[in-house]
C-alpha positions in Angstrom: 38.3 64.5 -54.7 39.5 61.1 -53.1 41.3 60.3 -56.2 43.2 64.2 -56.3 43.9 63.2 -52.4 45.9 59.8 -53.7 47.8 61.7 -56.8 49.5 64.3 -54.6 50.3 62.1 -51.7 52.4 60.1 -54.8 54.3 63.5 -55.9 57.5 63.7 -55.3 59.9 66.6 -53.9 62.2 69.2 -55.2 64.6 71.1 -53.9 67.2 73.8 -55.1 70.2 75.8 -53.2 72.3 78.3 -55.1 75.6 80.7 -54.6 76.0 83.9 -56.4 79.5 85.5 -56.7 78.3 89.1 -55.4 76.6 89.5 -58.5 73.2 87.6 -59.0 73.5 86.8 -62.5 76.8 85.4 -61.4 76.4 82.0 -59.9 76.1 78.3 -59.1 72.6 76.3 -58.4 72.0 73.0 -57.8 68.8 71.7 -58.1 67.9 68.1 -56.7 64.4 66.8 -58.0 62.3 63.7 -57.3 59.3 62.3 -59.5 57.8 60.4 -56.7 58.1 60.1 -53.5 60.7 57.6 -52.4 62.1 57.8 -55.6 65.4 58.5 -56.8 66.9 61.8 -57.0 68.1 63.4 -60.2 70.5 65.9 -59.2 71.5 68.6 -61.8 74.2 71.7 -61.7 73.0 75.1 -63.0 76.1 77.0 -64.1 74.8 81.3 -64.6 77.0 83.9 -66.5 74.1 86.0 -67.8 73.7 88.0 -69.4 76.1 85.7 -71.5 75.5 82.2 -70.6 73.4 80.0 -68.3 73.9 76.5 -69.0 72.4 72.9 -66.7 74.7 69.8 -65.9 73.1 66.7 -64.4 75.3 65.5 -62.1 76.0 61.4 -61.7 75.5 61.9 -58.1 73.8 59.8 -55.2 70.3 59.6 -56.4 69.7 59.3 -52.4 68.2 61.5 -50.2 71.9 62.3 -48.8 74.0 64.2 -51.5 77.0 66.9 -49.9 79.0 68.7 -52.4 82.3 70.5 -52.0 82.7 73.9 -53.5 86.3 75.1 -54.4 87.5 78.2 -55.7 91.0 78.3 -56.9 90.3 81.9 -58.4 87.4 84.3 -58.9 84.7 82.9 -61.5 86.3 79.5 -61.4 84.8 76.7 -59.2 86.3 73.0 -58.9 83.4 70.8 -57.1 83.4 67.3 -55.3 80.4 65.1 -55.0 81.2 62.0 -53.5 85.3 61.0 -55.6 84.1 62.8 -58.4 85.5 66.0 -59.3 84.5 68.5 -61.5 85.6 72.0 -62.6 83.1 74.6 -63.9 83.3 78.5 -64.6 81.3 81.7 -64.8 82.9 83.4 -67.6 81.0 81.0 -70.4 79.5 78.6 -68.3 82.0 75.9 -69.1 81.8 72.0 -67.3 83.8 69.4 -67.4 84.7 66.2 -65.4 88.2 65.5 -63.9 89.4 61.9 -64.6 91.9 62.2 -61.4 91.7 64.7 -58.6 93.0 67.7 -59.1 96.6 68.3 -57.1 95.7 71.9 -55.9 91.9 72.6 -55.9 91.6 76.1 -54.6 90.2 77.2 -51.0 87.2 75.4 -49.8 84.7 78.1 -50.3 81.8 75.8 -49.1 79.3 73.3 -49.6 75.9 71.6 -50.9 74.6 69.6 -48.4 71.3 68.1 -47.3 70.2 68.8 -43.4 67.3 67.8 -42.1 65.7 67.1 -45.4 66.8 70.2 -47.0 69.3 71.2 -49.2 71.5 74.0 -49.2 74.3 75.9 -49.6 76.3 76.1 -46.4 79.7 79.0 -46.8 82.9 77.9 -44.6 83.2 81.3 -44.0 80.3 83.7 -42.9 82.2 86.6 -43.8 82.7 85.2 -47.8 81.3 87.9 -50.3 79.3 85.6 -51.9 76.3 85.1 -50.9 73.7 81.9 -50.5 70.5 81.1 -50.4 68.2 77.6 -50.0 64.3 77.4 -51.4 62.4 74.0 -51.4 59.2 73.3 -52.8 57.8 70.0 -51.8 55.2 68.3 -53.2 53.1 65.4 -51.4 53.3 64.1 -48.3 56.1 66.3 -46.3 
């Protein structure tokens, strides 16, 4: 019993925030996970489309406890994303990804962002009146 006691208090933590686009098949996750406590974060972007695609990016992001992540959208389906200078540009329609070697000149209007507050990550809508709609779970594991 001691030794079950010692093995959870060295579990780490996991935490996920998502955005649907009205429809809950359509939308953006991000899931941040850690293997052990103190350890680093492995952060990773789930892109959904179903019935027709659902597809998971990691993301080369802080492996910190901090992480913040700017959601765009320059048109309906079509989300452009910035996590620390990088920029990325991912869709709905077939759950495309891809990494932008500059920033983009016009990335849409700021529709809101990941962010971790108080331990927690969610997603956080500049607007509260946006049709989308958001939502936070954590799980944690060990000794929170």
């Amino acid at each position: 019993m001691l030794c079950s006691a010692a093995l959870l208090g060295a579990c780490g933590d996991s935490q996920l925030a998502f955005v649907t686009e009205g429809d809950p098949g359509q939308s953006l996750s991000v899931i941040r996970e850690q293997a052990y406590l103190a350890g680093p974060w492995q952060t990773t972007l789930i892109v959904a489309g179903t019935p027709r695609c659902q597809r998971r990016y990691p993301l080369p992001a802080k492996t910190t406890s901090q992480f913040a992540m700017d959601v765009h959208r320059p048109q309906p389906g079509v989300f452009i994303l910035k996590a620390d200078n990088n920029w990325y540009v991912t869709e709905l329609q077939d759950c495309g990804f891809q990494a932008y070697k500059a920033p983009p000149p016009a990335p849409g209007e700021l529709a809101g962002r990941f962010e971790v507050s108080d331990g927690d990550l969610r997603y956080v809508p500049t607007s509260p009146a946006r049709s989308a709609t958001s939502g936070t779970s954590g799980s944690r594991a060990g000794g929170r």
